[in-house]
Structure formats: structure tokens, C-alpha cells
C-alpha positions as CSV (number, residue, x, y, z in Angstrom):
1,X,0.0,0.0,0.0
2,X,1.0,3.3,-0.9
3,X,1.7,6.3,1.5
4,X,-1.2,8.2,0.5
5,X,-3.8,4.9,0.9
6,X,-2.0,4.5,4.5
7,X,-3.0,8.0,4.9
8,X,-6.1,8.3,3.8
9,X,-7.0,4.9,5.0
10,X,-6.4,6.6,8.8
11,X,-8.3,9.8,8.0
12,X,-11.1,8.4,5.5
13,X,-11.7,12.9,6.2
14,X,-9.2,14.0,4.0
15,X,-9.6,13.9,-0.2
16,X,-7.3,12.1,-2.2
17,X,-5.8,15.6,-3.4
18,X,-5.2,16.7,0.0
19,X,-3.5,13.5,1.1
20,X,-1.1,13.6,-1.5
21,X,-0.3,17.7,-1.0
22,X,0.5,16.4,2.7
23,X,3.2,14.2,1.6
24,X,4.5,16.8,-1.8
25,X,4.9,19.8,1.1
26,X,7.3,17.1,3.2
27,X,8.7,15.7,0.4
28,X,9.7,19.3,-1.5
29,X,10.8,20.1,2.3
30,X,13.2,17.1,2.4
31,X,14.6,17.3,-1.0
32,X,15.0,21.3,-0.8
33,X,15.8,22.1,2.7
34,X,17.4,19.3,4.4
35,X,19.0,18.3,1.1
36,X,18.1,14.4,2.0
37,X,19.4,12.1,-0.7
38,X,17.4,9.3,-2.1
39,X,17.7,6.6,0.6
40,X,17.6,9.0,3.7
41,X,14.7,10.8,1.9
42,X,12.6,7.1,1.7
43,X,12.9,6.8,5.6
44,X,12.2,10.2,6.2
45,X,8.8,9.6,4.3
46,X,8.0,6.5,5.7
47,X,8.4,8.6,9.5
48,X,6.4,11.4,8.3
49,X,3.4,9.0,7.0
50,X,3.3,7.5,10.1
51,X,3.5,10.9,12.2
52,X,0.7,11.7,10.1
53,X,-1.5,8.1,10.2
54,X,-0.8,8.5,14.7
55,X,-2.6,12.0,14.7
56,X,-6.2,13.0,15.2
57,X,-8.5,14.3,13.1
58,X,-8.6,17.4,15.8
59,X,-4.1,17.8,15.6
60,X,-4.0,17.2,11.7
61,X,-6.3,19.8,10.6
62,X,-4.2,23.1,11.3
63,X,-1.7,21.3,9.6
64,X,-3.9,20.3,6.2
65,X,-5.4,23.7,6.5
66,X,-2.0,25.6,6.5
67,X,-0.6,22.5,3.8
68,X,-3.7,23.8,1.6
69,X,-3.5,27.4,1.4
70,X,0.7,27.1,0.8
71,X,-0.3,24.8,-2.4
72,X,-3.4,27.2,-3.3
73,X,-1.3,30.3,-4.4
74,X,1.1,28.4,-6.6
């Protein structure tokens, strides 16, 4: 299973779209700020999805929101 099923699968809440922005704004994070190479980049991902899957609806939805509005002006 993917990241984004694994994600949506834990919060049925989110859309598809904003499942996969969730893991583009960490992923354009890793690559361009931390400067994480492939195999360091993988674990970070797999870390972050499960960060993501072990929060509540409740904790996640600043997050999405903020996610959301960053990816809206581009």
C-alpha cells in the first residue's frame, strides 16, 4: 500500500488531493531544505506517513489547512 492509501485509509476525512499535498509539502521540504538524498529521503517519508497516520482528526487539521492554502497560491 501506498503512502497516501496509508494516509487516507487513517483519516477516511481528508480527499485524495489533500493527502497527496501532505506528503508533496514534506517531500519538496526534504529534498530542498534538508538536502536528503534518495535513501535517507525514503525513511524520512515512511516517519512522516506514520506521524501523520498516529494523529487525530482534531491535531492534523491546522496542519492540512495551513498544507492547503501554501499549495493554493502556486
Amino acid at each position: 500500500m501506498d503512502r497516501t492509501q496509508q494516509i487516507k485509509e487513517a483519516h477516511p476525512w481528508l480527499s485524495y488531493d489533500e493527502a497527496v499535498k501532505v506528503l508533496l509539502y514534506h517531500h519538496q521540504g526534504s529534498i530542498w531544505i534538508k538536502k536528503l538524498e534518495r535513501e535517507t529521503l525514503e525513511r524520512s517519508m515512511e516517519a512522516f506517513t506514520k506521524l501523520v497516520k498516529s494523529k487525530s482528526k482534531k491535531a492534523l487539521e491546522p496542519f492540512v489547512e495551513y498544507v492547503l492554502n501554501v499549495y493554493s497560491k502556486t
